[in-house]
N, C-alpha and C positions, 0 to 999 in steps of 0.2 A: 533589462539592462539598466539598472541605477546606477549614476554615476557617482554618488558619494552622498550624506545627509539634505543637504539643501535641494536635491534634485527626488521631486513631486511627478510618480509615475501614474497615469489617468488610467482607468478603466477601460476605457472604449478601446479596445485594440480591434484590427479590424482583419479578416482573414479571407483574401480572397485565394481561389484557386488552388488553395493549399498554403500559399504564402500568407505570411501571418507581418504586420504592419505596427508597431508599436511605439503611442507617443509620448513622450515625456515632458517635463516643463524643468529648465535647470535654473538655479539662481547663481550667479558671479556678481564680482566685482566689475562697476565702468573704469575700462581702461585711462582717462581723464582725472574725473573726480574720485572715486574708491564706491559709490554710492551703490546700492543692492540694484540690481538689474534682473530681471527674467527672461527665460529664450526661449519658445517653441522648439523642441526636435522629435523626430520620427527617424526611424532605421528602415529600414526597408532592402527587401529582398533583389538583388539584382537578376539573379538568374544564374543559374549555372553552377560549379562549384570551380574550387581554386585548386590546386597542386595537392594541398592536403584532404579533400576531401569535403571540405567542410562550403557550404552554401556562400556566397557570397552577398556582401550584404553593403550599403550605403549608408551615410547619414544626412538628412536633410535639414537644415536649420531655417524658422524662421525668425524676424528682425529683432535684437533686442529692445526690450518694454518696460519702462518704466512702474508698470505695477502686474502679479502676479493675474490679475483676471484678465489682461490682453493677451498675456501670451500662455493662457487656461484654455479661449477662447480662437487662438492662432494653432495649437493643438488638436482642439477637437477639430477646426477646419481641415487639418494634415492628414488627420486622421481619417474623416469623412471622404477627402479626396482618394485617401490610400484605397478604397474600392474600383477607380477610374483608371487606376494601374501608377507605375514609380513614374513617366512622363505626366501624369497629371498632378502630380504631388511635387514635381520640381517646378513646373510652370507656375502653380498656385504661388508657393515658396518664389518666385521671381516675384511675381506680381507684387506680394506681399511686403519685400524690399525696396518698391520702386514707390515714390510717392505719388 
C-alpha cells in the first residue's frame, strides 16, 4: 500500500498467523509551518471480513518526525511489535504519542 511518491515502504513486513502487517514511512507537509515532516504507519489486519468479502483491515500511525530516521526507526518498532498481535501495536503507537 503506497500512498503516493514521498511515501518510503520498509522491507520488514512482518506475518503473523497468516495475517501479514505492513509498515511504511509517509512524508507531508506540517500543518503550521509547510516544513517536510515524516510519520510511521503500519496497516494491519483486524480480523474478520466486511460485507464484501474482503479482510478488514486498520491503520496505525506513529508521531510525526522531524527527520526521516525517527520515524524509519518508529516503523520498524511497529513493525517488530506487529508479531505481539494489533493490541500491542496500538499501545506501542500510544506510548509513542505520549511524552
Amino acid at each position: 500500500m503506497n500512498r503516493g511518491p514521498n511515501a518510503t515502504e520498509l522491507t520488514g513486513e512482518t506475518t503473523t498467523g497468516g495475517e501479514l502487517f505492513k509498515s511504511e514511512v509517509l512524508e507531508r507537509s506540517s500543518l503550521h509551518s509547510g516544513e517536510p515532516i515524516w510519520q510511521a504507519e503500519i496497516t494491519v489486519p483486524h480480523g474478520g471480513q466486511n460485507h464484501a468479502g474482503k479482510i478488514r483491515v486498520f491503520t496505525i500511525r506513529g508521531p510525526p518526525r522531524k527527520t526521516r530516521e525517527q520515524a524509519e526507526s518508529d516503523a520498524k518498532k511497529l513493525g517488530d511489535a506487529a508479531s505481539e498481535g494489533p493490541k500491542q501495536v496500538r499501545a506501542l503507537a500510544n506510548s509513542m504519542h505520549r511524552p
